[in-house]
C-alpha positions as CSV (number, residue, x, y, z in Angstrom):
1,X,-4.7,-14.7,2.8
2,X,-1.2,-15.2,4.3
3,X,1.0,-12.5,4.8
4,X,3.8,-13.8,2.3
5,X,1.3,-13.7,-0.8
6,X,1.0,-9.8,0.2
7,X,4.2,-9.3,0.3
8,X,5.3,-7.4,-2.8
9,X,8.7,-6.7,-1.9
10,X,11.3,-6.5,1.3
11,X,14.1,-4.7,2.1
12,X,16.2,-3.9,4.9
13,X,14.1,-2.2,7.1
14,X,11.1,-2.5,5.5
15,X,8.5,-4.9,4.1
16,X,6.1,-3.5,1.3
17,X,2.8,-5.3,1.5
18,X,-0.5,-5.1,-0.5
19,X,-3.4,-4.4,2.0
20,X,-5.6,-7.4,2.6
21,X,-8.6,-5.3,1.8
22,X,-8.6,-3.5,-1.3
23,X,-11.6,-1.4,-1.5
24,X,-8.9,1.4,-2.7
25,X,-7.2,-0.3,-5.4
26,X,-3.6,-0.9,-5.1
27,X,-3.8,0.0,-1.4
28,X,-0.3,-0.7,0.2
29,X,1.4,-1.0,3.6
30,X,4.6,-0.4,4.4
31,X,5.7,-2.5,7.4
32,X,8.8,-1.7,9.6
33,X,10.7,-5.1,10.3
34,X,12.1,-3.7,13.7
35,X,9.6,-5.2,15.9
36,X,9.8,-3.1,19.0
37,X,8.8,-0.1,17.0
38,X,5.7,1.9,17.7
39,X,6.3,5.5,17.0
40,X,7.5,6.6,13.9
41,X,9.3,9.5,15.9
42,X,11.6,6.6,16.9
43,X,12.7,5.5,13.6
44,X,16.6,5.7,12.7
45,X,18.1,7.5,10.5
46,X,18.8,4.7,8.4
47,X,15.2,3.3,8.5
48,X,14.4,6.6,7.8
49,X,16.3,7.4,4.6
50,X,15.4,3.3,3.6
51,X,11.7,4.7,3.9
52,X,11.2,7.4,1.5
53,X,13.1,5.8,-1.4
54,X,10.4,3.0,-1.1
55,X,7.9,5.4,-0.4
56,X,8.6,7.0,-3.6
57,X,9.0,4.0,-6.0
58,X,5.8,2.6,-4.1
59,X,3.7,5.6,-5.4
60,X,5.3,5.9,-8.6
61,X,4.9,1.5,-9.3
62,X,0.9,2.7,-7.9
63,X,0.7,5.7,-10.4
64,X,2.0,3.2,-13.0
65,X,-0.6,0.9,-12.6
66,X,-3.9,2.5,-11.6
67,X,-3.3,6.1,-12.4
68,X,-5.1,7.0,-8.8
69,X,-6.1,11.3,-8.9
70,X,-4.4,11.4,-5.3
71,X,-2.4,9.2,-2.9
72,X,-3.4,9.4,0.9
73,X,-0.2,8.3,3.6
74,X,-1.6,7.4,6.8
75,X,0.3,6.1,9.9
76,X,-2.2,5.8,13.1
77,X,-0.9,2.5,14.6
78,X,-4.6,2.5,16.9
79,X,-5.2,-1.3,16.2
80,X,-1.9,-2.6,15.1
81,X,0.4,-1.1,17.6
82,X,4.2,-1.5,15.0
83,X,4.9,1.4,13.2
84,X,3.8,1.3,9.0
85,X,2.6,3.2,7.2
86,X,-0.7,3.0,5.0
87,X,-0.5,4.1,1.1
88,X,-3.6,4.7,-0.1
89,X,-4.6,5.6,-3.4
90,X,-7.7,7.4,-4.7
91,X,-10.1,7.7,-7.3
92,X,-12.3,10.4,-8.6
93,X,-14.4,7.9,-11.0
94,X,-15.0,4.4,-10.9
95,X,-11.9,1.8,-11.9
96,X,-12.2,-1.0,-13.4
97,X,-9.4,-4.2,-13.0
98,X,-9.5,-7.2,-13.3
99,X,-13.5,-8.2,-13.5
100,X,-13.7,-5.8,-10.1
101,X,-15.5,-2.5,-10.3
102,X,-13.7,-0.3,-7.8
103,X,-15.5,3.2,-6.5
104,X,-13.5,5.1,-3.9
105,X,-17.5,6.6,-2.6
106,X,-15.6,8.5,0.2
107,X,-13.3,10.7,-2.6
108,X,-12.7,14.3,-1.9
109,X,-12.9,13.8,2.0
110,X,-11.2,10.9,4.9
111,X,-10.7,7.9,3.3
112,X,-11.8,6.9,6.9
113,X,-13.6,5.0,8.0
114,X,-12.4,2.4,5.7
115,X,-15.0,0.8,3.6
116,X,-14.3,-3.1,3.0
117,X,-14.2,-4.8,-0.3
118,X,-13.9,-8.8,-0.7
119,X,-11.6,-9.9,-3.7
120,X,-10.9,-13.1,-4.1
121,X,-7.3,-14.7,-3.4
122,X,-6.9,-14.4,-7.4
123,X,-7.8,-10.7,-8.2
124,X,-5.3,-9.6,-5.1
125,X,-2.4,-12.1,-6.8
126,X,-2.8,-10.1,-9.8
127,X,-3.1,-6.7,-8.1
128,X,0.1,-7.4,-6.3
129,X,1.8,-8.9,-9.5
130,X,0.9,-5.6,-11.6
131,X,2.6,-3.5,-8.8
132,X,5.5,-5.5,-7.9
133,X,6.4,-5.7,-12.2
134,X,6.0,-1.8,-12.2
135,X,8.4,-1.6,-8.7
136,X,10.7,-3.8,-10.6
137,X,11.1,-1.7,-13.9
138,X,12.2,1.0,-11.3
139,X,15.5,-1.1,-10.7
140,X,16.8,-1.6,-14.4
């Protein structure tokens, strides 16, 4: 899937994405657009403060949507060496969306390693259309 059908919103310094793989439903990255970026010790102050309000309307749109038990932040840049940041959410009991049974197996410990889950390019359009309406209603 390209990169732009993720994408569930952008601002300044940022670009909210939906994860490609969403064996934890409603999985989200947030992706810094300063390229040279690796360590998130090295972001300004204005990326910084950009950041948590998205953060924060990100978990709240995620809450909205999927009522996760908890919300995991990660930000490990091992494989993808630009600083984001992974928002994960979790689920004590099986969720259904969509036609898709999701079971977070790993709850309670690391969501790592990641388990993968195939949806198809339809499921993740309405995954990321559920989350962007519910970022939206933020900014009435």
């Amino acid at each position: 899937m390209k990169i732009e059908k993720l994408k569930i919103k952008g601002y300044k310094y940022w670009d909210l994405m939906l994860h490609h793989d969403q064996y934890y439903l409603g999985r989200c990255v947030l992706w810094c657009k300063r390229n040279e970026v690796t360590d998130l010790l090295d972001m300004t102050e204005e990326e910084r403060e950009e950041f948590w309000q998205i953060s924060s309307k990100a978990r709240d749109a995620i809450r909205g949507a999927f009522s996760p038990d908890l919300i995991n932040y990660a930000s490990f840049s091992n494989i993808t060496k630009h600083l984001h940041f992974h928002i994960i959410p979790r689920y004590k009991n099986k969720v259904v969306f969509g036609e898709s049974t999701f079971e977070d197996k790993n709850f309670g410990g690391s969501p790592f390693p990641y388990s993968t889950l195939k949806v198809d390019d339809a499921l993740v359009e309405k995954i990321r259309g559920v989350l962007k309406q519910n970022l939206e209603k933020q900014d009435l």
